[in-house]
MARFIMAR-328925 format. One record per residue (C-alpha): residue in one letter; x, y, z. Coordinates in Angstrom, 3 decimals. Each point is the difference from the previous one (the first is absolute). Layout:
N
   code          X          Y          Z
      A          X          Y          Z
...
This chain:
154
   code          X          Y          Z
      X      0.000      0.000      0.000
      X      1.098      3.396     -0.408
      X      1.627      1.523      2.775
      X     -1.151      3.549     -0.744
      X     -3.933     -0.594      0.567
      X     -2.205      3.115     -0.523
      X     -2.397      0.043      3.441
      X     -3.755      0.972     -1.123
      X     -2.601      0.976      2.309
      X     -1.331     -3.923      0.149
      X      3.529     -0.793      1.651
      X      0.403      2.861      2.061
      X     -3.685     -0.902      1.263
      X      1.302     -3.809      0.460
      X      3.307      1.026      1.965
      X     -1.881      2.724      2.193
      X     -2.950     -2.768      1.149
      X      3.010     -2.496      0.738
      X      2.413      2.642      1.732
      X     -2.588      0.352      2.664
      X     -0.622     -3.511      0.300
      X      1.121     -3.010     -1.514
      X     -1.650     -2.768      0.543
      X     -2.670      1.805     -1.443
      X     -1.957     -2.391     -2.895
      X      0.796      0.889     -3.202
      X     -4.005     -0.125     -0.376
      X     -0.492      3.104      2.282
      X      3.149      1.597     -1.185
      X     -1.800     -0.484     -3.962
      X     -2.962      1.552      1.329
      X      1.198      3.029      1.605
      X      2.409      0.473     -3.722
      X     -3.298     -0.999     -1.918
      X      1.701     -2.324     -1.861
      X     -0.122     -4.390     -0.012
      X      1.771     -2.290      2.663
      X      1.383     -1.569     -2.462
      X      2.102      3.174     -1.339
      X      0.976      0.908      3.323
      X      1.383     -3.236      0.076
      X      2.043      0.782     -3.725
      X      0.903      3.442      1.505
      X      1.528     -1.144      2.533
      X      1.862     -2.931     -1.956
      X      1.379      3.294     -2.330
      X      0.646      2.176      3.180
      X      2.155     -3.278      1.410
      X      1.932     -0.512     -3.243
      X      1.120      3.742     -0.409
      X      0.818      0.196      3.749
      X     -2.246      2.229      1.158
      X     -1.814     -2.309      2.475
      X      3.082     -1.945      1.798
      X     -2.507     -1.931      1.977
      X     -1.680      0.649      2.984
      X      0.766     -0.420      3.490
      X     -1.300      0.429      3.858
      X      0.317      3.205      2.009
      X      1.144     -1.664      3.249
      X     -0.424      2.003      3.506
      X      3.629     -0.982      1.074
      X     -0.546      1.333      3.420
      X     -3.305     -2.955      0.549
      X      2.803     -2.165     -0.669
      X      2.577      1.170      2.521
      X      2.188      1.951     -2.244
      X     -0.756      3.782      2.177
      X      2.785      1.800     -2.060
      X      0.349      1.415     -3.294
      X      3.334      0.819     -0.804
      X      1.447      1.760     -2.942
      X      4.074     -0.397     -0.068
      X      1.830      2.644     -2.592
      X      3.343     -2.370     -0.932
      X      2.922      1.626     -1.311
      X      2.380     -1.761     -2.402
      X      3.648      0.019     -0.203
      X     -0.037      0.015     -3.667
      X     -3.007     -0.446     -2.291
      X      1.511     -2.414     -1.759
      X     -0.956     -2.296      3.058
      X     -4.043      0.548     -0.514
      X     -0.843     -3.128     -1.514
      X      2.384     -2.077      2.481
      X     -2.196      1.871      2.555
      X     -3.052     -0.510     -1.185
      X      0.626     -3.376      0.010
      X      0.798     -0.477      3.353
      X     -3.097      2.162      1.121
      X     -2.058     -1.602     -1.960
      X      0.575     -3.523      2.432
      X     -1.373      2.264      3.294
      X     -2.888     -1.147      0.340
      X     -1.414      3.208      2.327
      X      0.775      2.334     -3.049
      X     -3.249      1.142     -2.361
      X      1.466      2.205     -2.283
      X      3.209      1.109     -1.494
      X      0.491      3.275     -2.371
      X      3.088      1.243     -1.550
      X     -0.311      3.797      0.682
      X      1.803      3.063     -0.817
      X      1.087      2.825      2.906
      X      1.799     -1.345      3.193
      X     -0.784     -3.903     -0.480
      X      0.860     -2.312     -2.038
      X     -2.886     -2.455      1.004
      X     -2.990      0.556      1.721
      X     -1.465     -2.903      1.875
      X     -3.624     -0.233      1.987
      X      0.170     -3.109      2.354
      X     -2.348     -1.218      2.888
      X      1.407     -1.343      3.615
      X     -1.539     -1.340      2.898
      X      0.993      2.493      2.511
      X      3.671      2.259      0.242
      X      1.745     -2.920      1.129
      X     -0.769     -2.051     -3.401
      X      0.691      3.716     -1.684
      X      3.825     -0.131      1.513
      X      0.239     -3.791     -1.099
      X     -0.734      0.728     -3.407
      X      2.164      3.109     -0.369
      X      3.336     -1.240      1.910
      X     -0.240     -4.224     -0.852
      X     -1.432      0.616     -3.572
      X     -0.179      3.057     -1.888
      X      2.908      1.569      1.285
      X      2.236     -3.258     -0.838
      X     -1.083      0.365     -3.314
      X      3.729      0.626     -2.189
      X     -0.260      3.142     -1.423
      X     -1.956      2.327      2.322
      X      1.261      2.519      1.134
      X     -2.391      0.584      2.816
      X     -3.947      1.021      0.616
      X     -2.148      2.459      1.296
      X     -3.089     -1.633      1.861
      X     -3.478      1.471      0.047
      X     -2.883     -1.053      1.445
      X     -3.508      0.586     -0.560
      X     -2.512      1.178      2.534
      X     -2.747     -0.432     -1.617
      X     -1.377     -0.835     -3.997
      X     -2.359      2.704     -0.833
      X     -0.586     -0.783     -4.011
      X      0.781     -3.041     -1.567
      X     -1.917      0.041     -3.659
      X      0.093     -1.089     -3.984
      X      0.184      3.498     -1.789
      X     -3.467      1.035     -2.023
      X      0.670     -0.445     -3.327
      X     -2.566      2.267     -2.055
């Protein structure tokens, strides 16, 4: 398929009714988009294939679950050369949930979640921070989430 797929108003409807939930039927989503189940079903297909729609996943309350902090760690590198031998090694911590490669004072940007401060310093000093080619890391944690969203797209 084409990777440069031209959005119309019948995906834009799709994507929007499956942002805000999705496990949403495709039945419903067809209604509210007035078109058939069956061509949400194709839309979505042609959405997958260009890479638009990566999949879906679960928004998991990580704090239910014991995890009370949210931790974002700035990482600086002693050359950038060493970003993909990084990323590598981040990649195998389980507690991280996103890496970027930014521009301005880090190198990497990294959100992770931790049961407490205690499982914070144990993931900093025993793993991240052993990690050849970090330089060292800035820690900062969240106090609270206030927005968390999919962007509108119309």
């Amino acid at each position: 398929m084409n990777k440069e797929y031209e959005l119309d108003d019948i995906d834009r409807k799709i994507l929007e009714a499956l942002m805000k939930d999705a496990k949403k039927p495709y039945t419903e989503v067809a209604k509210k988009a007035f078109v058939s189940g069956g061509t949400v079903h194709v839309r979505m297909r042609k959405l997958e294939d260009a890479g638009i729609v990566e999949g879906t996943t679960l928004k998991v309350n990580y704090s239910k679950l014991g995890f009370d902090i949210t931790a974002f760690i700035g990482i600086y590198l002693e050359k950038s050369a060493l970003y993909d031998m990084v990323i590598e090694e981040l990649r195998k911590i389980n507690e991280i949930n996103s890496i970027h490669y930014t521009t301005g004072n880090y190198s990497i940007f990294c959100k992770l979640y931790c049961r407490d401060t205690r499982h914070l310093k144990e993931i900093l000093h025993d793993k991240i921070q052993m990690v050849e080619g970090i330089e060292r890391t800035d820690t900062i944690i969240s106090l609270e989430e206030s927005l968390n969203r999919n962007i509108k797209l119309s």
